[in-house]
PyMOL CGO cylinders between C-alpha atoms (Angstrom):
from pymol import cmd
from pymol.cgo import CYLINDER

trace = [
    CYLINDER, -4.42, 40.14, -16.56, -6.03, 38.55, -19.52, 0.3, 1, 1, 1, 1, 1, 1,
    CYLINDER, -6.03, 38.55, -19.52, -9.36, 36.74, -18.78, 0.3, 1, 1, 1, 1, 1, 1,
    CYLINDER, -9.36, 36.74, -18.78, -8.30, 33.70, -20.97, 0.3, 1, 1, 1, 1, 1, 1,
    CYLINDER, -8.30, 33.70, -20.97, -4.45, 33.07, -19.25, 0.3, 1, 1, 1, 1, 1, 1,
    CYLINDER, -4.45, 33.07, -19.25, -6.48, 33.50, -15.93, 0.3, 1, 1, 1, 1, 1, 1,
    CYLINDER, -6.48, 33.50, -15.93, -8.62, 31.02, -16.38, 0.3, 1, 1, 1, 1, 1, 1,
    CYLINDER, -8.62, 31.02, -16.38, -5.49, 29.22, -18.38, 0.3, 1, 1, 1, 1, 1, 1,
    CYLINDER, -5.49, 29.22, -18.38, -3.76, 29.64, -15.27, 0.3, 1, 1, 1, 1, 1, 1,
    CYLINDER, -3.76, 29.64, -15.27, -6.56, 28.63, -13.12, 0.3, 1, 1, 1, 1, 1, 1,
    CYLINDER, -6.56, 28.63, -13.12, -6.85, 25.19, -15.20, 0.3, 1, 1, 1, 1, 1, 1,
    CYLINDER, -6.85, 25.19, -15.20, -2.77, 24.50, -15.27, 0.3, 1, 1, 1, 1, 1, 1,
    CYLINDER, -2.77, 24.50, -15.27, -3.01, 25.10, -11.33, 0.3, 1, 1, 1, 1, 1, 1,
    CYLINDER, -3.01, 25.10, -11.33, -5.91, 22.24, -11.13, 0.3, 1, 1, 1, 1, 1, 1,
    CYLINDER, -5.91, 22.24, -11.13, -4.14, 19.83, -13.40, 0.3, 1, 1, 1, 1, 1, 1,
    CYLINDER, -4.14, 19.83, -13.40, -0.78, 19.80, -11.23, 0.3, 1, 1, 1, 1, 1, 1,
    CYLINDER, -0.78, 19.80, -11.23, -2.70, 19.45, -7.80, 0.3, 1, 1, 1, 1, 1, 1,
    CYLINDER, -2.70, 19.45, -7.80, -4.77, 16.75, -8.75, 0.3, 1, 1, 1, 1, 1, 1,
    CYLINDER, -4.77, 16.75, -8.75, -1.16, 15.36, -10.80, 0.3, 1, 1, 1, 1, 1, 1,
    CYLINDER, -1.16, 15.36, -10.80, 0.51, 15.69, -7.09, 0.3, 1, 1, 1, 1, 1, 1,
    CYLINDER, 0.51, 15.69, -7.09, -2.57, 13.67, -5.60, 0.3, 1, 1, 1, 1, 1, 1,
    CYLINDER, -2.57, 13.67, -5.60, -2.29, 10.79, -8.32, 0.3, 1, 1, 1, 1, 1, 1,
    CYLINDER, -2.29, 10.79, -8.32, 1.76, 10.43, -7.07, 0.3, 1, 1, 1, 1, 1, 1,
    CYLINDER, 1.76, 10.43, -7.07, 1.20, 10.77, -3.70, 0.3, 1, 1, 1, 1, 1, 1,
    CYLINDER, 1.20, 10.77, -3.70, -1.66, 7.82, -3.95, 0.3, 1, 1, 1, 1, 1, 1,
    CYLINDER, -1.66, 7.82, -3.95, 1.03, 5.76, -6.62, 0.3, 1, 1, 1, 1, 1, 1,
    CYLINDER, 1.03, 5.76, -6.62, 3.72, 6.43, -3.42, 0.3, 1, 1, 1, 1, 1, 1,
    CYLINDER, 3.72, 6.43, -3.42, 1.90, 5.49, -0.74, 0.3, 1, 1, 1, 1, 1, 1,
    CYLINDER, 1.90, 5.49, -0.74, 0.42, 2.13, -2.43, 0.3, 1, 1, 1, 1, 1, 1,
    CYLINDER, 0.42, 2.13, -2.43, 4.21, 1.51, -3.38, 0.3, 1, 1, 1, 1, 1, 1,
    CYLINDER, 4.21, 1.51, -3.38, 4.47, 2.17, 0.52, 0.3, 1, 1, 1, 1, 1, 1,
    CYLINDER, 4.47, 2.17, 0.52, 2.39, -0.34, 1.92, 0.3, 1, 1, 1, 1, 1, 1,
    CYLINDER, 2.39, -0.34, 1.92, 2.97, -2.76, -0.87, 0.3, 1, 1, 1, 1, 1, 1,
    CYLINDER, 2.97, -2.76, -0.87, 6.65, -2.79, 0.40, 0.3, 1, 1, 1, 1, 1, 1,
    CYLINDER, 6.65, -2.79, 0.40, 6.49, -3.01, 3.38, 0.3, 1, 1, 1, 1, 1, 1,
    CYLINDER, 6.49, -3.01, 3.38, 3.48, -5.93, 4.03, 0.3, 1, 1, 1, 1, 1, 1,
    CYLINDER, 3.48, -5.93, 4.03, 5.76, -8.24, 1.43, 0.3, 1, 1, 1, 1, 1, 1,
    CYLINDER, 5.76, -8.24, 1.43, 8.87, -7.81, 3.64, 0.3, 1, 1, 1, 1, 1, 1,
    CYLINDER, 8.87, -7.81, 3.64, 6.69, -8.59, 7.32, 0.3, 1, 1, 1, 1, 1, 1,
    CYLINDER, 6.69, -8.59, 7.32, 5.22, -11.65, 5.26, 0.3, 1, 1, 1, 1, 1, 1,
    CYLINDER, 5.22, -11.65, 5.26, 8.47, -12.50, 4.28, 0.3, 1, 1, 1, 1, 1, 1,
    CYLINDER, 8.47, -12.50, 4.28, 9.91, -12.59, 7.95, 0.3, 1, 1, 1, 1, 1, 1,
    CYLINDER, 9.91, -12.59, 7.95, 6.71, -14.04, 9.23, 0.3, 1, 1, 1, 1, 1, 1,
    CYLINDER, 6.71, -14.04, 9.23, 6.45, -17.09, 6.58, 0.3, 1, 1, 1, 1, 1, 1,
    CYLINDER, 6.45, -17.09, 6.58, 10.61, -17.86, 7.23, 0.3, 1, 1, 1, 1, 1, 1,
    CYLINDER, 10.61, -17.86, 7.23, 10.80, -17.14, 10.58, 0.3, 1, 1, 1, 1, 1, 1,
    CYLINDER, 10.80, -17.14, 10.58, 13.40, -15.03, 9.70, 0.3, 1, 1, 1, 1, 1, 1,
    CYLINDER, 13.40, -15.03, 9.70, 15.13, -12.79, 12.47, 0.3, 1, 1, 1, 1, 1, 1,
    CYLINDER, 15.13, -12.79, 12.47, 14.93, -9.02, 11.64, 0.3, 1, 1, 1, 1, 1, 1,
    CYLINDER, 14.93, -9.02, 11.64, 18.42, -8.00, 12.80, 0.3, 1, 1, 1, 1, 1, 1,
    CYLINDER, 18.42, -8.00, 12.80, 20.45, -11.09, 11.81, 0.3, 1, 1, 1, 1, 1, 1,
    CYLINDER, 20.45, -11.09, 11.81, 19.09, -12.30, 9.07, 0.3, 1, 1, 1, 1, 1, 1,
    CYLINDER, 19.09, -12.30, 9.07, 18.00, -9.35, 7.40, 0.3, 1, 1, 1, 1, 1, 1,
    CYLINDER, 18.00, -9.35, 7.40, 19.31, -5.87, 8.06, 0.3, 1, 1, 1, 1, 1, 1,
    CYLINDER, 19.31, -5.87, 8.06, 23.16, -7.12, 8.72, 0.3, 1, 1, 1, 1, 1, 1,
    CYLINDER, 23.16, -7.12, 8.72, 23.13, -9.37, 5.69, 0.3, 1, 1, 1, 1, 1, 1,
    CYLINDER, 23.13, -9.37, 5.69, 22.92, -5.71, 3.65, 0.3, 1, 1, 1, 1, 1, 1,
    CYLINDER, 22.92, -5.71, 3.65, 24.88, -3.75, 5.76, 0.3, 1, 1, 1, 1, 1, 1,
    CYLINDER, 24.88, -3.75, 5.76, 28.02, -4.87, 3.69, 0.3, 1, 1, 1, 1, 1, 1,
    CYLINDER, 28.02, -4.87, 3.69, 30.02, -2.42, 5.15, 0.3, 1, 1, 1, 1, 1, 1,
    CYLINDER, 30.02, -2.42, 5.15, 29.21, -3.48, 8.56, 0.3, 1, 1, 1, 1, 1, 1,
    CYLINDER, 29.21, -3.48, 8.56, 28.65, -0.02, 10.24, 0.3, 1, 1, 1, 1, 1, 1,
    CYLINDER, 28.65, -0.02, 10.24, 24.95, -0.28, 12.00, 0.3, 1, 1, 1, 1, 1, 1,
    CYLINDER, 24.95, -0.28, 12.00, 23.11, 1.60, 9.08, 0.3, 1, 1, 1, 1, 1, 1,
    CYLINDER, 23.11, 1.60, 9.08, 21.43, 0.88, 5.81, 0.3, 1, 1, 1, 1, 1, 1,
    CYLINDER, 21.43, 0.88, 5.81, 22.74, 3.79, 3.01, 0.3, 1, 1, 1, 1, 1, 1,
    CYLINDER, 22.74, 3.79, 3.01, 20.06, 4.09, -0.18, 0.3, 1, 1, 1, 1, 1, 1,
    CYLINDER, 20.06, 4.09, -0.18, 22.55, 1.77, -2.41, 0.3, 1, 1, 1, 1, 1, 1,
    CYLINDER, 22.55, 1.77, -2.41, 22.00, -1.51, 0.58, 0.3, 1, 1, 1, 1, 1, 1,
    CYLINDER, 22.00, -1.51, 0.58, 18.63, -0.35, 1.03, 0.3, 1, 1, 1, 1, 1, 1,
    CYLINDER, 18.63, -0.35, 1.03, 17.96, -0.44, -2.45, 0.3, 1, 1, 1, 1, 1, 1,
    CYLINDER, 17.96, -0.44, -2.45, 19.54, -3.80, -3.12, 0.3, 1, 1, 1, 1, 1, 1,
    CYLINDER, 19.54, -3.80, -3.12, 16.93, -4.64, -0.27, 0.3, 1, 1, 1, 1, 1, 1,
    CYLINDER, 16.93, -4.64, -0.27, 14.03, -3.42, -1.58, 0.3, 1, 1, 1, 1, 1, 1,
    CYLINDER, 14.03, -3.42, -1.58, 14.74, -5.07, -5.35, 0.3, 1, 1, 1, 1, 1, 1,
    CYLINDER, 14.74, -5.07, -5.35, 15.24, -8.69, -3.35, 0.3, 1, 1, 1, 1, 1, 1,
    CYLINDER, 15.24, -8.69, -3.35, 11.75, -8.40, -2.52, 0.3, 1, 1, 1, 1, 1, 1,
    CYLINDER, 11.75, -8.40, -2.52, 10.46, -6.10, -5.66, 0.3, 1, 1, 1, 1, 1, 1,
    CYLINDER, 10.46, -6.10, -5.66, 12.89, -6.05, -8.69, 0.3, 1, 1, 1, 1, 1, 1,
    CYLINDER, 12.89, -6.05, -8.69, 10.72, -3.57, -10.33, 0.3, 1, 1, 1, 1, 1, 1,
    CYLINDER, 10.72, -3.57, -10.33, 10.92, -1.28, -8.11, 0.3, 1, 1, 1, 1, 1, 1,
    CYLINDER, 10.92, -1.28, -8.11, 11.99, 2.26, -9.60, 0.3, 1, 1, 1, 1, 1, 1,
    CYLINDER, 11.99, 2.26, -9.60, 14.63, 4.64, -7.88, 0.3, 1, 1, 1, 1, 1, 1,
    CYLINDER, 14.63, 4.64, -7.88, 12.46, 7.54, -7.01, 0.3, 1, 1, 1, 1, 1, 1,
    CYLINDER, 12.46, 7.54, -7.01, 10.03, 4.27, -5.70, 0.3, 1, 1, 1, 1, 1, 1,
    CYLINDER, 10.03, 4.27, -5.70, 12.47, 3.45, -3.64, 0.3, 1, 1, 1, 1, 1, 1,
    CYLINDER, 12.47, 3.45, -3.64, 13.61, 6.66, -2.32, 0.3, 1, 1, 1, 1, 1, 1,
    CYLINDER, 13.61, 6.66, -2.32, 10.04, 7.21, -1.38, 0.3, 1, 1, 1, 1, 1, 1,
    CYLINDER, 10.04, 7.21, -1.38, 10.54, 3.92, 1.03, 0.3, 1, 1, 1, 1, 1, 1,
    CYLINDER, 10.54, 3.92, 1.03, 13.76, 4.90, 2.03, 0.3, 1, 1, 1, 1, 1, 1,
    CYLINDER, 13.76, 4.90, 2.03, 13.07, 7.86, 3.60, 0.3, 1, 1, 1, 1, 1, 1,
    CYLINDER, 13.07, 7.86, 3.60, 9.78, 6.38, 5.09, 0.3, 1, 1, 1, 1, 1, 1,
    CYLINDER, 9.78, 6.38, 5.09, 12.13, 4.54, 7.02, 0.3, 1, 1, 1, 1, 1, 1,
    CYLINDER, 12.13, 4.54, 7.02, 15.13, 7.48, 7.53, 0.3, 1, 1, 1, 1, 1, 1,
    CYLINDER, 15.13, 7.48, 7.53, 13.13, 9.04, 10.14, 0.3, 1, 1, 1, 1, 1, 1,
    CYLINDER, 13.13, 9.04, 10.14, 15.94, 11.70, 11.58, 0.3, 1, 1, 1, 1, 1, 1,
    CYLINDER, 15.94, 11.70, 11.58, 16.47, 12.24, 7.37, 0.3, 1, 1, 1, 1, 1, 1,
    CYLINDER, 16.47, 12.24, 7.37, 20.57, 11.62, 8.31, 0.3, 1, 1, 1, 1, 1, 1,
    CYLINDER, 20.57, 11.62, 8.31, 20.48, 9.76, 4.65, 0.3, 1, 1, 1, 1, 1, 1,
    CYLINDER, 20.48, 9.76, 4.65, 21.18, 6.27, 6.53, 0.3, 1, 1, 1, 1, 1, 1,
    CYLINDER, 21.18, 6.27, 6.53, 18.62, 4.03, 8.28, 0.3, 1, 1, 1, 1, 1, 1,
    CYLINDER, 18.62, 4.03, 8.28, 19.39, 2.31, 11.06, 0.3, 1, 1, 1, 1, 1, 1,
    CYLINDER, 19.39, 2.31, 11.06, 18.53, -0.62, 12.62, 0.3, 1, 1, 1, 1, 1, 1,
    CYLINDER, 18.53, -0.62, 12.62, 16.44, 0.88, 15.15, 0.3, 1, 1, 1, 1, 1, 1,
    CYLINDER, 16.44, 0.88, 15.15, 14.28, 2.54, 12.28, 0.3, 1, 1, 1, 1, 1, 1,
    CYLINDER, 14.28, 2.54, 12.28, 14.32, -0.43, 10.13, 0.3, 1, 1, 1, 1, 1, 1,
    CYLINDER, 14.32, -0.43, 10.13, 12.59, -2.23, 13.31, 0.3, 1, 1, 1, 1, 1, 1,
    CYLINDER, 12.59, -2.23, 13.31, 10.59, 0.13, 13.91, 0.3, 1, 1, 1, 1, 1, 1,
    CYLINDER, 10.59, 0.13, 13.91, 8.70, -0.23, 10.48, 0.3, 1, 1, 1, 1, 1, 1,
    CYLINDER, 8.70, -0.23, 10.48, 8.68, -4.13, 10.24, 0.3, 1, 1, 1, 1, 1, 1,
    CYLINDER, 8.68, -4.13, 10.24, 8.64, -5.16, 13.95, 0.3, 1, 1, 1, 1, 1, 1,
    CYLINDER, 8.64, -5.16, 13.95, 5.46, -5.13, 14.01, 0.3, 1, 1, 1, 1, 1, 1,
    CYLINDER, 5.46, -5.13, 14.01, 3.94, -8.33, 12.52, 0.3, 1, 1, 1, 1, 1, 1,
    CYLINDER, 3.94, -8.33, 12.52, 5.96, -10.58, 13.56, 0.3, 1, 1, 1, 1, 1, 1,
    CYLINDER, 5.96, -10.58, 13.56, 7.51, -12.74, 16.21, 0.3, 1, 1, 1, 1, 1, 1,
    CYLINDER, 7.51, -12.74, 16.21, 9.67, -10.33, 17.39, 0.3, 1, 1, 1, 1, 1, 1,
    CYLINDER, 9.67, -10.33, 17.39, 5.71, -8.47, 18.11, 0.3, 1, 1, 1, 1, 1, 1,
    CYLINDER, 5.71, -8.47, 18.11, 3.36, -10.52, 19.64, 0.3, 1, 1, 1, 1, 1, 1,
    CYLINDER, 3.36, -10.52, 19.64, 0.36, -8.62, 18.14, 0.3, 1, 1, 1, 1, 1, 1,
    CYLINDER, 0.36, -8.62, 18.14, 0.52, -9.85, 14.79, 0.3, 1, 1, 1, 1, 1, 1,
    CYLINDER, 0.52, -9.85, 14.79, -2.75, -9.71, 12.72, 0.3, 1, 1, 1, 1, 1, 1,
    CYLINDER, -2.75, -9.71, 12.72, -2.31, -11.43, 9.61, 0.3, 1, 1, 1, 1, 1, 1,
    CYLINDER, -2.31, -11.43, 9.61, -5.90, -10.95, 8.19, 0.3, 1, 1, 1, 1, 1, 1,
    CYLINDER, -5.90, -10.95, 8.19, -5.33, -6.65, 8.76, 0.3, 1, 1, 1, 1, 1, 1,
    CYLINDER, -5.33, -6.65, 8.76, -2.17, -7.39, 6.92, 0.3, 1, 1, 1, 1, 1, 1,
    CYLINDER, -2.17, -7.39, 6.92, -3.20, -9.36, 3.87, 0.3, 1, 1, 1, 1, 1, 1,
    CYLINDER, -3.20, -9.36, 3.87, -6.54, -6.48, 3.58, 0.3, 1, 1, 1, 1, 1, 1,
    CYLINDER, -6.54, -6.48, 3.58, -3.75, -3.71, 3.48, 0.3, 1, 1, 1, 1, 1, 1,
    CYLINDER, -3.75, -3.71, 3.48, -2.28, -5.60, 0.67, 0.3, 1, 1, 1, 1, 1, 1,
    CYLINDER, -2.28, -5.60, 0.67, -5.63, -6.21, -1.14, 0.3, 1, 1, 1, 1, 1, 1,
    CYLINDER, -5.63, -6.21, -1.14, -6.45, -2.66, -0.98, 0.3, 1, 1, 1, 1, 1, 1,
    CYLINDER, -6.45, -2.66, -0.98, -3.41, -1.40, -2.25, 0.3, 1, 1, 1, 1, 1, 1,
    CYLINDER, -3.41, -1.40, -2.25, -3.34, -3.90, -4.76, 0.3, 1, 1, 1, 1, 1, 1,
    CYLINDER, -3.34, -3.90, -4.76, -7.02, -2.94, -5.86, 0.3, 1, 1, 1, 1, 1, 1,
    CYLINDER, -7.02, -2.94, -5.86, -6.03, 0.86, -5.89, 0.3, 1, 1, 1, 1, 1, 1,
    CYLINDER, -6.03, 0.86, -5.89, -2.93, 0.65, -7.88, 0.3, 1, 1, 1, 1, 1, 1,
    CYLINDER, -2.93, 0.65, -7.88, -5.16, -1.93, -10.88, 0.3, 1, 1, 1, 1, 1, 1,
    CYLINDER, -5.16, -1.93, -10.88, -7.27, 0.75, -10.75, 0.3, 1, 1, 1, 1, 1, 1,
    CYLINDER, -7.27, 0.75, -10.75, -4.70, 3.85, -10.84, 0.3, 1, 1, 1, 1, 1, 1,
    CYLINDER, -4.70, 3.85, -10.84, -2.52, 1.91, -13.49, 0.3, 1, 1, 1, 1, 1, 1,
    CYLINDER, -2.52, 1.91, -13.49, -5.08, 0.90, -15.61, 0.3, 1, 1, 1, 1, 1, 1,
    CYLINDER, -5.08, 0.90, -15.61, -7.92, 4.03, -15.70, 0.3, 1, 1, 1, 1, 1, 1,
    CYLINDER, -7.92, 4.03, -15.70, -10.26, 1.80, -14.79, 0.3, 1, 1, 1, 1, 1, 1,
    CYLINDER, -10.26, 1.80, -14.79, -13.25, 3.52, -13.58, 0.3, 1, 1, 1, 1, 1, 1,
    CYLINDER, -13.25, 3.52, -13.58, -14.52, 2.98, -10.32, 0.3, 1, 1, 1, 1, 1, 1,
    CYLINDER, -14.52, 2.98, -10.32, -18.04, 3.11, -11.04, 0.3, 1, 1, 1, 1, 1, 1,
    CYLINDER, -18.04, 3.11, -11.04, -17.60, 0.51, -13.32, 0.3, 1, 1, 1, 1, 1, 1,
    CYLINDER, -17.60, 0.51, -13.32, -15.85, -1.89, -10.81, 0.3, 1, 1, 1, 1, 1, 1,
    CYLINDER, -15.85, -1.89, -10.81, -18.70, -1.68, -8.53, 0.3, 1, 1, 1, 1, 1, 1,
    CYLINDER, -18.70, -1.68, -8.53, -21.40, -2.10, -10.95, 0.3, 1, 1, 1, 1, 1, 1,
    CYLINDER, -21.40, -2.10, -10.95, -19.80, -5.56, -12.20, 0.3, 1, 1, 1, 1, 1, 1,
    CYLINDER, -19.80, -5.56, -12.20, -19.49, -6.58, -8.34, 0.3, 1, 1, 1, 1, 1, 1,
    CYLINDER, -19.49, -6.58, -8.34, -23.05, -5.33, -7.36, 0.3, 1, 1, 1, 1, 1, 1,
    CYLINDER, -23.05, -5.33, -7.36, -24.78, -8.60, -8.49, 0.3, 1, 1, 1, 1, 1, 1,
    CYLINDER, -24.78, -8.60, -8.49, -28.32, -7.50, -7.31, 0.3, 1, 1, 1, 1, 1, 1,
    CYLINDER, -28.32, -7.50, -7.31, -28.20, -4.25, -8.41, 0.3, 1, 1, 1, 1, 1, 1,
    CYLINDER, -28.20, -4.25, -8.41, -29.12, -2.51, -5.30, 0.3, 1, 1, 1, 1, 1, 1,
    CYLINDER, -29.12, -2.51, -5.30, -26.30, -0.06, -5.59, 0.3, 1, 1, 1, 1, 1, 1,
    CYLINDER, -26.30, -0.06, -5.59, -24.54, -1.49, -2.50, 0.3, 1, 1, 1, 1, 1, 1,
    CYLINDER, -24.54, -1.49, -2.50, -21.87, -4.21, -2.15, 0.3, 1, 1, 1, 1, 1, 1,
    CYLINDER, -21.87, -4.21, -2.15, -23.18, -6.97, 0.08, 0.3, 1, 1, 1, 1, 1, 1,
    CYLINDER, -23.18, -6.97, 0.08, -20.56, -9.12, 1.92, 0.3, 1, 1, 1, 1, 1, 1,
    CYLINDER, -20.56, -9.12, 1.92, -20.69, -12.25, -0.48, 0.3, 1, 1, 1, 1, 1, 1,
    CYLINDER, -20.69, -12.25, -0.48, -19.86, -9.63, -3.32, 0.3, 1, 1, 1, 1, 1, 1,
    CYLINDER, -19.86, -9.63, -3.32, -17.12, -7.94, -1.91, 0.3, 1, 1, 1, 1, 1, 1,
    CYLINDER, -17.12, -7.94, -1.91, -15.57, -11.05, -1.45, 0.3, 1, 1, 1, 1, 1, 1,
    CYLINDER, -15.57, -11.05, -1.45, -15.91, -12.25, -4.99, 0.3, 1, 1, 1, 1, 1, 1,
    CYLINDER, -15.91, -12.25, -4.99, -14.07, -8.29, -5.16, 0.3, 1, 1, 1, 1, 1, 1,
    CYLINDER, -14.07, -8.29, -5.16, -11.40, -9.88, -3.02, 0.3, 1, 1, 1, 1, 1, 1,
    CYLINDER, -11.40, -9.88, -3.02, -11.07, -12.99, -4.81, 0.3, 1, 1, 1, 1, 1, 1,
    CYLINDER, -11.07, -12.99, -4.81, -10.24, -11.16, -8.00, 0.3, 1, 1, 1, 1, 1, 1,
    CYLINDER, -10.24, -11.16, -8.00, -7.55, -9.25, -5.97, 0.3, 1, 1, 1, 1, 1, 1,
    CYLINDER, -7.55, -9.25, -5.97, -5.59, -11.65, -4.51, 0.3, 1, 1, 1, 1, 1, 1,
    CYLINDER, -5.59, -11.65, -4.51, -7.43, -15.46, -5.33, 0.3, 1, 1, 1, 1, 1, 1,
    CYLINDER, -7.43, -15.46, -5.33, -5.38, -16.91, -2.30, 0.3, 1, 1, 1, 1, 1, 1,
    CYLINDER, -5.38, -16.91, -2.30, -7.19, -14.57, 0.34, 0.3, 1, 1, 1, 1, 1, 1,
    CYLINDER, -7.19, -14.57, 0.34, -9.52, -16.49, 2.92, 0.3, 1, 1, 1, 1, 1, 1,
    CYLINDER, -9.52, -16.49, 2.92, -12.95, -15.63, 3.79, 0.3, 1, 1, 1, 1, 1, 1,
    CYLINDER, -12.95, -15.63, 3.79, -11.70, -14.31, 6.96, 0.3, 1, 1, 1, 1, 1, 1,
    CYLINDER, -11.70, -14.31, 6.96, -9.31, -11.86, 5.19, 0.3, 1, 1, 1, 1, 1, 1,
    CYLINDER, -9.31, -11.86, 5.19, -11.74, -10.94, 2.83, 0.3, 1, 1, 1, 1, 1, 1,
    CYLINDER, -11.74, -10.94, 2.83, -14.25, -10.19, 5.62, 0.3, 1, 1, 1, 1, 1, 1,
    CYLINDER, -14.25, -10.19, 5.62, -11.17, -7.98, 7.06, 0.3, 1, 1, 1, 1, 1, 1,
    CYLINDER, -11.17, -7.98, 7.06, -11.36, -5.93, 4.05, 0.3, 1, 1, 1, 1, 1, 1,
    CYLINDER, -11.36, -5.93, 4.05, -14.86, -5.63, 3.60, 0.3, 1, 1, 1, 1, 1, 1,
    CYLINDER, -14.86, -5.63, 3.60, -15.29, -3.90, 7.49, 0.3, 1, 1, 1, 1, 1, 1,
    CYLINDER, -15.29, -3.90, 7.49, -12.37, -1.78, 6.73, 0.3, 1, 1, 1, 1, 1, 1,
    CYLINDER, -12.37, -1.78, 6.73, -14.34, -0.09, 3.98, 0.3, 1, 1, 1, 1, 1, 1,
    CYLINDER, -14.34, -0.09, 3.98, -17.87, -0.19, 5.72, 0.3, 1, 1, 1, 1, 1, 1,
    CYLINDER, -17.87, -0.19, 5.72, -17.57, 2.79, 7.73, 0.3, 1, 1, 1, 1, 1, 1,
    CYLINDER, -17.57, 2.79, 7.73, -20.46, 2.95, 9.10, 0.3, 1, 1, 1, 1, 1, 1,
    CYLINDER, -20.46, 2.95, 9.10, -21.10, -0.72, 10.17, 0.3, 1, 1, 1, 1, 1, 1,
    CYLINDER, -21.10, -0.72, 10.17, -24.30, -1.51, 8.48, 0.3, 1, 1, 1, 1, 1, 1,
    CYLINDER, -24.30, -1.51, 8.48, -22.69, -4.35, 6.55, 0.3, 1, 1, 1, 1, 1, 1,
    CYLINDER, -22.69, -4.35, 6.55, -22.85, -3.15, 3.30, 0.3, 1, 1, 1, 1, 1, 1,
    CYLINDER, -22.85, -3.15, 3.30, -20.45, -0.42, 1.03, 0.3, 1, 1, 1, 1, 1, 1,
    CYLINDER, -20.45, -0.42, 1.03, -22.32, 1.67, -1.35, 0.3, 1, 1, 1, 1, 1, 1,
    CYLINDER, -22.32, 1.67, -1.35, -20.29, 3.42, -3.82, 0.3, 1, 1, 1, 1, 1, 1,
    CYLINDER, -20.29, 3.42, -3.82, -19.63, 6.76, -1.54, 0.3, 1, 1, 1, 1, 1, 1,
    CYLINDER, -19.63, 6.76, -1.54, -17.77, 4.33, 0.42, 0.3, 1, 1, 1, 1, 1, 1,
    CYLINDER, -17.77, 4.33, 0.42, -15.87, 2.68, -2.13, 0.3, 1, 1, 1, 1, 1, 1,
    CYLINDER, -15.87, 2.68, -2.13, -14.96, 5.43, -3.75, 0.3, 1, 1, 1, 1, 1, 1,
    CYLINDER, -14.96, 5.43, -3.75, -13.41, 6.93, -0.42, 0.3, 1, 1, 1, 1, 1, 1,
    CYLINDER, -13.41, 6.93, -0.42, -10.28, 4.07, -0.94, 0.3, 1, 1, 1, 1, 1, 1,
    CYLINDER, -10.28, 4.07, -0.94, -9.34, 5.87, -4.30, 0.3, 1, 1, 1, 1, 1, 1,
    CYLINDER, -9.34, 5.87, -4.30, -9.04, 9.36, -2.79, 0.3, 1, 1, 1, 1, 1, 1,
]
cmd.load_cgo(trace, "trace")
């Protein structure tokens, strides 16, 4: 084979897996983003997973969510959502892939987080949503990363010190609390030495 559609080859092969990367990143963001609306949802209302949410969809009344109630669902919470979006989600939640979710898998996924689970932690849940939120800016928008955490790195030391990842936070979501934003910032220092350098940081993007 020629040398130049090798290497041609070799490139197109590159592009597409690092293409396939980018989508899976978009999906699972779209995932989580879901997902932490729809437990905050039920948490702030109160609102009773089986009575007030999944049978108010089920408008055929036959124990399962199909994609056309699940996607009138998911565009209550997140009108923008796109089909293939949405898909995605669905069959996050179809977990025996039968093309119907029921209500045991629709528990399953938002149970948790609630008061129908006791072991709600509502500062993991808001950093889950910060993160994503911070990934897909960044995703959407070619932003690059370096760039992010030079304007956050105040002093210059090439790490992120609590007080600036915070101001990080802020930007992401400006209703977080300290203790959320605190959440965040020990999510992404791995190694416990209170402070992300950029190695770190650049870990959430990959």
């Amino acid at each position: 084979m020629n040398l130049i559609i090798l290497f041609k080859l070799q490139i197109q092969e590159q592009l597409i897996k690092k293409w396939n990367i980018y989508l899976n990143q978009q999906i699972k963001v779209v995932i989580i983003r879901l997902i932490v609306d729809l437990k905050e949802i039920i948490k702030a209302n109160n609102l009773r997973i089986e009575e007030d949410i999944f049978k108010n969809f089920d408008k055929v009344k036959q124990g399962d969510l199909d994609f056309e109630e699940f996607t009138k669902l998911c565009r209550t919470v997140a009108p923008a959502l796109k089909n293939d979006e949405i898909q995605v989600v669905f069959k996050k939640f179809d977990k025996n892939n039968d093309q119907k979710i029921s209500f045991d898998e629709f528990k399953r996924e938002l149970s948790y987080g609630t008061d129908q689970d006791s072991q709600f932690n509502p500062a993991k849940e808001k950093a889950t949503k910060i993160l994503s939120e911070l990934v897909r800016i960044v995703k959407q928008n070619n932003v690059k990363v370096e760039q992010i955490f030079q304007n956050f790195d105040k002093n210059k030391n090439q790490k992120l010190e609590l007080a600036e990842f915070q101001q990080l936070c802020k930007v992401m979501d400006n209703t977080s609390t300290l203790e959320e934003q605190t959440f965040v910032f020990k999510l992404v220092d791995k190694n416990q030495d209170n402070l992300v350098d950029f190695q770190q940081f650049c870990q959430l993007f990959k």
